[in-house]
C-alpha positions in Angstrom: -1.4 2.0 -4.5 1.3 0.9 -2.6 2.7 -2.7 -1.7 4.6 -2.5 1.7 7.0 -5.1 1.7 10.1 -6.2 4.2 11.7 -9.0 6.3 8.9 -10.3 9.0 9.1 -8.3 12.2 10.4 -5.3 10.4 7.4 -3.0 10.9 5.3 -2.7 7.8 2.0 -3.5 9.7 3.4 -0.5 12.3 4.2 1.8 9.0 0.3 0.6 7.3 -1.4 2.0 10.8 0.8 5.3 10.9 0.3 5.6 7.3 -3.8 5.4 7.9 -3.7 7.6 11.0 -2.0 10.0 9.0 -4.4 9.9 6.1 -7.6 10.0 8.8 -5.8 12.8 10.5 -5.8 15.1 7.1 -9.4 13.7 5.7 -7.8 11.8 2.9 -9.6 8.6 2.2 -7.5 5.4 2.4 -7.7 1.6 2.6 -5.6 -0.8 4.0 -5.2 -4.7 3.6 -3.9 -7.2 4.5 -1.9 -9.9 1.2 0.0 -11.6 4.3 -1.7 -15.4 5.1 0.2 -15.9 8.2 -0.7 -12.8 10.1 -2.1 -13.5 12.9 -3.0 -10.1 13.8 -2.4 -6.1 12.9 -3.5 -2.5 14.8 -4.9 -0.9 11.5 -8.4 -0.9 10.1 -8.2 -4.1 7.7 -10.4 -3.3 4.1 -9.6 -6.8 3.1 -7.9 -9.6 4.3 -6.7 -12.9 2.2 -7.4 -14.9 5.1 -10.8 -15.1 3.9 -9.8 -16.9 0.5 -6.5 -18.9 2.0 -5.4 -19.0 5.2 -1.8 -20.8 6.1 -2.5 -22.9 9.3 -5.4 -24.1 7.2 -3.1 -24.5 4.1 -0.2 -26.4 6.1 -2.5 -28.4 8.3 -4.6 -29.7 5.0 -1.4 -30.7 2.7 1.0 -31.2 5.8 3.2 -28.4 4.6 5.8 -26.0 6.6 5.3 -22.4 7.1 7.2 -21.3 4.2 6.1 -24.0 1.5 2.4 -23.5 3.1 3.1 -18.9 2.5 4.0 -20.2 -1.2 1.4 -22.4 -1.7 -1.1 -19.5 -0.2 0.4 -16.8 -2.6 0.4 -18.5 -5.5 -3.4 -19.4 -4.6 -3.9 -15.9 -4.4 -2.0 -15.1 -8.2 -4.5 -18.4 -9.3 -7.5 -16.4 -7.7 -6.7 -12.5 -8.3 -10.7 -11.9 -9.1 -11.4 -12.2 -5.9 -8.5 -9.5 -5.5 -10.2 -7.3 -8.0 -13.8 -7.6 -6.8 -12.3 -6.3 -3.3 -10.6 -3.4 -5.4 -13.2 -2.5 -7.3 -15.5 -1.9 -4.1 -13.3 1.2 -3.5 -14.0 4.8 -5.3 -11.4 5.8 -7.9 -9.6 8.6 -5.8 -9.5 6.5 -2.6 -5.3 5.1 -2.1 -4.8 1.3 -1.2 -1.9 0.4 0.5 -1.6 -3.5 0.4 0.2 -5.0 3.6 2.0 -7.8 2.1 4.0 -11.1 3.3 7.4 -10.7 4.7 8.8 -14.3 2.9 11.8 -13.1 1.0 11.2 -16.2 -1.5 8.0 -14.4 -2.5 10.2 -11.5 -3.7 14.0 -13.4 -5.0 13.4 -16.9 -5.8 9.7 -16.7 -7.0 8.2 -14.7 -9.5 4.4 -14.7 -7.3 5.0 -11.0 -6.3 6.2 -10.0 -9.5 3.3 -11.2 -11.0 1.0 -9.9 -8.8 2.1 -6.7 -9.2 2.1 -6.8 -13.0 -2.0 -7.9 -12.4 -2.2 -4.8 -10.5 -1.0 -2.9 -13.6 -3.3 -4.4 -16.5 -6.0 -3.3 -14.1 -5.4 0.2 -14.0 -3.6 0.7 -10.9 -0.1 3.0 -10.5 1.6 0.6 -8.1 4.7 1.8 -5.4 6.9 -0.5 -3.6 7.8 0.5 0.1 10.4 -1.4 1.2 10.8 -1.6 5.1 14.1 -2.4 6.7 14.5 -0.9 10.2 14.0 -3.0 12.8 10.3 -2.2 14.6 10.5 1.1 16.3 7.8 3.4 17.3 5.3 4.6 14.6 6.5 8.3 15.1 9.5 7.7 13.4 7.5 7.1 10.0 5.7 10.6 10.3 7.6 13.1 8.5 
């Protein structure tokens, strides 16, 4: 499994797609989806979204909160809810890959410990977790095929 993570704009939604395309291209089976509340929309084939539990606008329009208090409050409804995070992982066979297209909120990942927890949940249920950490600024998807 793999958590794509990065500054907002930097691409990882562009990496997830080239990432599937490559995976479709050589018949290996691979899922894709999205962790970020405020996306508002992505080129790849989304497994899951967490839109369908919380979605920000909803969040920030319901408790009158900013973006990023309404991306915290949506995370750490997500860390308060992970079964519904395991019952979408557990719909996918044990050799399939997920790669989990996550927020781009730095205070998710320096200030807060909501992706550090997630993660360790990952762990206690079984799953080998990699961090891919995008920096570049958005280029073209062929630059991520090696």
């Amino acid at each position: 499994m793999q958590l794509v993570m990065g500054p907002a704009g930097v691409g990882k939604s562009t990496y997830c797609k080239t990432i599937q395309d490559h995976c479709a291209a050589s018949g290996r089976r691979l899922h894709v989806a999205n962790l970020d509340p405020a996306a508002e929309n992505f080129e790849y084939e989304c497994a899951f979204d967490v839109r369908d539990l919380v979605n920000l606008e909803d969040v920030m329009e319901e408790f009158g909160l900013g973006p990023n208090g309404g991306l915290v409050y949506c995370m750490e409804y997500l860390t308060q809810n992970c079964d519904w995070l395991k019952d979408c992982l557990d719909g996918f066979d044990e050799d399939d890959y997920v790669i989990l297209d996550c927020p781009g909120q730095v205070e998710l990942y320096s200030h807060l410990p909501i992706m550090h927890n997630l993660t360790r949940q990952l762990t206690m249920w079984g799953f080998r977790c990699c961090s891919v950490y995008v920096s570049l600024p958005r280029v073209s998807a062929s630059c991520f095929c090696v």
